[in-house]
C-alpha positions as CSV (number, residue, x, y, z in Angstrom):
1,X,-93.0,-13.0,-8.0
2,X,-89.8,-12.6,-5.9
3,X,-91.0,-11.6,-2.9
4,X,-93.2,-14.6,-3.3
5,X,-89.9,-17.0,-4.1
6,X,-88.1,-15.7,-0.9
7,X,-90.7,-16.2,0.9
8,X,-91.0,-20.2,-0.3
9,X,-87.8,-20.7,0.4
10,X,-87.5,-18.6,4.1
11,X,-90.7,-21.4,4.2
12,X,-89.3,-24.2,3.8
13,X,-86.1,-23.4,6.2
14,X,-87.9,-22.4,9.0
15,X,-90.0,-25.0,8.8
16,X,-87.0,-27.8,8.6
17,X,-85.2,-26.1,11.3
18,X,-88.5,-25.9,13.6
19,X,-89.0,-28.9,13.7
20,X,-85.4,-30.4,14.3
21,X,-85.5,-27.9,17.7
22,X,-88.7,-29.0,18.7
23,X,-87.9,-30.1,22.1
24,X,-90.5,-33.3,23.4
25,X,-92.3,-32.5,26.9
26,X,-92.5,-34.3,29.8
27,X,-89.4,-36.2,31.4
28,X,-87.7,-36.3,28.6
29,X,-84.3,-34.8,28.4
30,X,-82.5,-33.6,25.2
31,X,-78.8,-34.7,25.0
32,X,-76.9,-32.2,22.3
33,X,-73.9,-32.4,20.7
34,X,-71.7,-30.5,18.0
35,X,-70.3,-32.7,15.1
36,X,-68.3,-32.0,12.2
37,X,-68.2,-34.0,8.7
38,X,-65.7,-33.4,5.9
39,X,-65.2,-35.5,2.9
40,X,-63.2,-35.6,-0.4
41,X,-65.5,-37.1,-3.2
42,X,-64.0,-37.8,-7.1
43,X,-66.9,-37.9,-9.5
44,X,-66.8,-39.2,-13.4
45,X,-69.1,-38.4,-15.7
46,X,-69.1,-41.2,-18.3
47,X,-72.1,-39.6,-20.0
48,X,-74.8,-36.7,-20.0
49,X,-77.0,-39.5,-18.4
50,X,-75.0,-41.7,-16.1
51,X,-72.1,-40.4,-13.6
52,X,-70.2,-42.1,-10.8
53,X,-68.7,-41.1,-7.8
54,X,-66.0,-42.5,-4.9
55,X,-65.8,-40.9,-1.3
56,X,-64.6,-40.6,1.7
57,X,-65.6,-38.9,4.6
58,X,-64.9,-38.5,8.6
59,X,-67.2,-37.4,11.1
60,X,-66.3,-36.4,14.8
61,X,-68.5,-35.9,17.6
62,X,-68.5,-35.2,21.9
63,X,-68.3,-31.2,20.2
64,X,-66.1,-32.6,18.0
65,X,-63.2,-34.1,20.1
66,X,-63.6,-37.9,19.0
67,X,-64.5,-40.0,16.0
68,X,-67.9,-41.0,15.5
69,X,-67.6,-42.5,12.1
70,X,-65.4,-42.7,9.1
71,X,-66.4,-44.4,5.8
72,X,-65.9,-45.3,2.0
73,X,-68.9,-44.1,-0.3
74,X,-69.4,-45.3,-4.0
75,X,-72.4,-44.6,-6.2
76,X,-73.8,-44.5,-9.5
77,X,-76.6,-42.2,-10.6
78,X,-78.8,-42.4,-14.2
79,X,-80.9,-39.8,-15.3
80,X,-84.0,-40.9,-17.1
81,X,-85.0,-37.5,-18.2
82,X,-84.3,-33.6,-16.8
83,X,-86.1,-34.1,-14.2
84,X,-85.8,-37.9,-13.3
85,X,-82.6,-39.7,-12.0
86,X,-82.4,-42.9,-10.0
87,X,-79.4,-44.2,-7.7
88,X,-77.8,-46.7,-6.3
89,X,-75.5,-46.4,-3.1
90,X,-72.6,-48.7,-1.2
91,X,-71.3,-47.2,2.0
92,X,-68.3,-49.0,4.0
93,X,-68.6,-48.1,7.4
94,X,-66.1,-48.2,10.6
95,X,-68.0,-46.8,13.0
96,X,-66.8,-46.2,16.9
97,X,-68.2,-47.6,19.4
98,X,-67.3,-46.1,22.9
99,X,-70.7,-47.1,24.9
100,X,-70.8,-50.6,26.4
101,X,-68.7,-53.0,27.8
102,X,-67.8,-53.8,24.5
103,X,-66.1,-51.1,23.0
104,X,-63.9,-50.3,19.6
105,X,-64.5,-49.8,15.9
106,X,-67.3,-51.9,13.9
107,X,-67.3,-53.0,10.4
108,X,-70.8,-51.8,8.8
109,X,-72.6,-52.3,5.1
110,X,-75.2,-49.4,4.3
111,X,-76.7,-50.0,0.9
112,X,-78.8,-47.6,-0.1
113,X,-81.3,-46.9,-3.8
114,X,-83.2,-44.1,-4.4
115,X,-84.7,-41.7,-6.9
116,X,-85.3,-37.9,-7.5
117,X,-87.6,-35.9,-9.4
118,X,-86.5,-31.9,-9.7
119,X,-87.9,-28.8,-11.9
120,X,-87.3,-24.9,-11.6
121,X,-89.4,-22.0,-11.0
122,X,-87.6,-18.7,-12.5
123,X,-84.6,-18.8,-10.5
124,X,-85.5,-21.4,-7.6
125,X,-84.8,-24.8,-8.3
126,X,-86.6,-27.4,-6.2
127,X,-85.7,-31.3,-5.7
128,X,-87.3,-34.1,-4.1
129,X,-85.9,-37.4,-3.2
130,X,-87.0,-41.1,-1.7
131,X,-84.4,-43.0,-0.5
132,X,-84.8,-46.9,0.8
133,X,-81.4,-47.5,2.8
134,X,-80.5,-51.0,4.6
135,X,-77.3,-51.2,7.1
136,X,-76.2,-54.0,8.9
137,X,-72.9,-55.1,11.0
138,X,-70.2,-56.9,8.9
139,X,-69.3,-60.5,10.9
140,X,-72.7,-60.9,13.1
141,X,-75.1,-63.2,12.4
142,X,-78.6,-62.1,13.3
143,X,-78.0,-65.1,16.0
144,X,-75.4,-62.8,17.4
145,X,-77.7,-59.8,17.9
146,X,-77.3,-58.2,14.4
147,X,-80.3,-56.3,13.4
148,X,-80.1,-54.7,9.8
149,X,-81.1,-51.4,10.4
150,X,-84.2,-50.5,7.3
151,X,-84.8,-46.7,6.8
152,X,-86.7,-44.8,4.7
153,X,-86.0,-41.0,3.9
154,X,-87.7,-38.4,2.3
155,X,-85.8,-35.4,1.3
156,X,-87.0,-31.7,-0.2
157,X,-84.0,-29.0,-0.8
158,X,-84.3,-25.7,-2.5
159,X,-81.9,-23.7,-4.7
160,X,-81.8,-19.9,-5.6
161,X,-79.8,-19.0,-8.1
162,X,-78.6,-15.1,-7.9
163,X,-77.1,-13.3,-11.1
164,X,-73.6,-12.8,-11.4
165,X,-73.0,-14.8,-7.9
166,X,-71.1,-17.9,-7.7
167,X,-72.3,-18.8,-3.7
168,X,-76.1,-20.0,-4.8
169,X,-77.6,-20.5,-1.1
170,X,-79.0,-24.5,-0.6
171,X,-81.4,-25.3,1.9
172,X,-83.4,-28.6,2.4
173,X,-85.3,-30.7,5.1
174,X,-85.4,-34.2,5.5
175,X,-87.5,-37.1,7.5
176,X,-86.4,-40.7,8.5
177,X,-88.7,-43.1,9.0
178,X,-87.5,-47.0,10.6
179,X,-89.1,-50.1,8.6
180,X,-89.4,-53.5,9.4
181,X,-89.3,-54.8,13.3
182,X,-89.8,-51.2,14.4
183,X,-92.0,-48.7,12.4
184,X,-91.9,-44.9,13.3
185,X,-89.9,-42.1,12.5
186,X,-86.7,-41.7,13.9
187,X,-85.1,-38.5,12.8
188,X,-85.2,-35.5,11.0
189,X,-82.4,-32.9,9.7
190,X,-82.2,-29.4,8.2
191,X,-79.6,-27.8,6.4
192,X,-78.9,-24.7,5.0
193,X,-75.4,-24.3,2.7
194,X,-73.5,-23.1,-0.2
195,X,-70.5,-24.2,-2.7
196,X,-68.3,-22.7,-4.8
197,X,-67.2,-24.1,-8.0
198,X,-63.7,-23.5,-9.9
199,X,-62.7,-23.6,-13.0
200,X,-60.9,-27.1,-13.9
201,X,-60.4,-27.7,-10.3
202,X,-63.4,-29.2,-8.6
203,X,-66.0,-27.6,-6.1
204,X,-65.8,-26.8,-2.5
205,X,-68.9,-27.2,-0.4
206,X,-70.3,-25.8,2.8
207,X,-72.9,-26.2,5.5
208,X,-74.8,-25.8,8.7
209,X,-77.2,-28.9,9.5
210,X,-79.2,-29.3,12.7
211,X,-80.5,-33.2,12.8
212,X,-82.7,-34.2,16.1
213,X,-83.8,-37.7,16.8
214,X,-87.6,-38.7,17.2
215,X,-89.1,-41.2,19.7
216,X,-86.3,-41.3,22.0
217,X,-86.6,-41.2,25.5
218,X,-83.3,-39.2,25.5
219,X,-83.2,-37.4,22.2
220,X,-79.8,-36.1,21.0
221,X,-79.7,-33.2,18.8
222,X,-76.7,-32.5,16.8
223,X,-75.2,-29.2,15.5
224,X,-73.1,-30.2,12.6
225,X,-70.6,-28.2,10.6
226,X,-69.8,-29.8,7.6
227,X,-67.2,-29.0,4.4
228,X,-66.6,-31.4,1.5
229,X,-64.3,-31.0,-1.7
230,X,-65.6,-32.7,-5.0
231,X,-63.2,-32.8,-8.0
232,X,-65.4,-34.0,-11.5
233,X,-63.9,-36.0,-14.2
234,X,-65.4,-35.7,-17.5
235,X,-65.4,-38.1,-20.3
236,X,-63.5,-36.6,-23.2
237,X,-65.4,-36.9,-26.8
238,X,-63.9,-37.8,-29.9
């Protein structure tokens, strides 16, 4: 039975990372890049059933030399049952934009709702998620040229948990798919990480991600290197 585990999950990362270096034929041209992303989240738990969470997080890019994005992240999460939750997400975004005449940093809205469903097999936990996520520009009318930007994503990510190990290896694979004015898929990530929790004093997270763009003429695929720090607050009973 734990061959046949391994094997899922060896599965199920091959497969995610596959597909992101699939390379398209023809004339086309991949541009790549190495990015890095680090945040510091705070999440309260204000019951067994519904938590919230404030973060930030910066992300560079050109092989990490410049600043692609950075951005304040609030959410709220309810979980229906063990295995259901639902979400909602607000993400303030100043994004750089070095390409253009026009150049500088852009004031962006993502708002973002999804839901999960997740169960465990022995030792391997697995999770699925469907996200609907809508971004626009802050102070552009759509007169102006702003397009809100509709996407949906579909996420699958696998746990192992090992005895007496505190560094439970995580890997997942995602899609994105564009709605509205422009339907197709647009880009597709795999990652592979870790965290290690301590005791009364938050988690710190790692992980490798590969994410390659779909139905580009250039397509640009990213190596990212990400670490995040999460403290928890927890509601104290009475």
């Amino acid at each position: 039975m734990r061959k046949t585990l391994f094997k899922s999950l060896a599965i199920l990362g091959l497969s995610s990372f596959v597909f992101s270096l699939h390379a398209q034929s023809g004339q086309y041209l991949t541009v790549r890049d190495m990015e890095t992303w680090s945040s510091l989240n705070l999440d309260f738990k204000a019951s067994k059933k519904l938590k919230f969470g404030l973060g930030e997080q910066l992300r560079l890019k050109d092989n990490s030399s410049s600043v692609q994005q950075y951005f304040t992240n609030l959410y709220g999460e309810y979980k229906i049952n063990k295995s259901f939750e639902v979400g909602v997400e607000g993400r303030f975004i100043r994004n750089n934009d070095d390409v253009g005449k026009i150049q500088g940093y852009e004031n962006h809205l993502r708002l973002a709702a999804y839901t999960s469903f997740q169960h465990e097999i022995k030792r391997v936990g697995l999770k699925y998620r469907l996200q609907y996520q809508n971004k626009n520009e802050l102070g552009i009318s759509e007169a102006e040229g702003d397009d809100p930007i509709q996407k949906i994503r579909l996420k699958i990510g696998a746990t192992y948990n090992f005895p007496k190990w505190k560094f439970d290896p995580k890997i997942s694979g995602e899609l994105f798919r564009n709605i509205g004015s422009v339907n197709q898929f647009s880009k597709i990530r795999g990652t592979i990480g870790t965290k290690y929790s301590f005791k009364n004093a938050g988690a710190i997270g790692a992980f490798f991600r590969i994410e390659k763009e779909l139905n580009e003429t250039y397509p640009q695929t990213s190596h990212i290197i990400g670490l995040n720090y999460t403290y928890t607050i927890k509601r104290n009973k009475k």
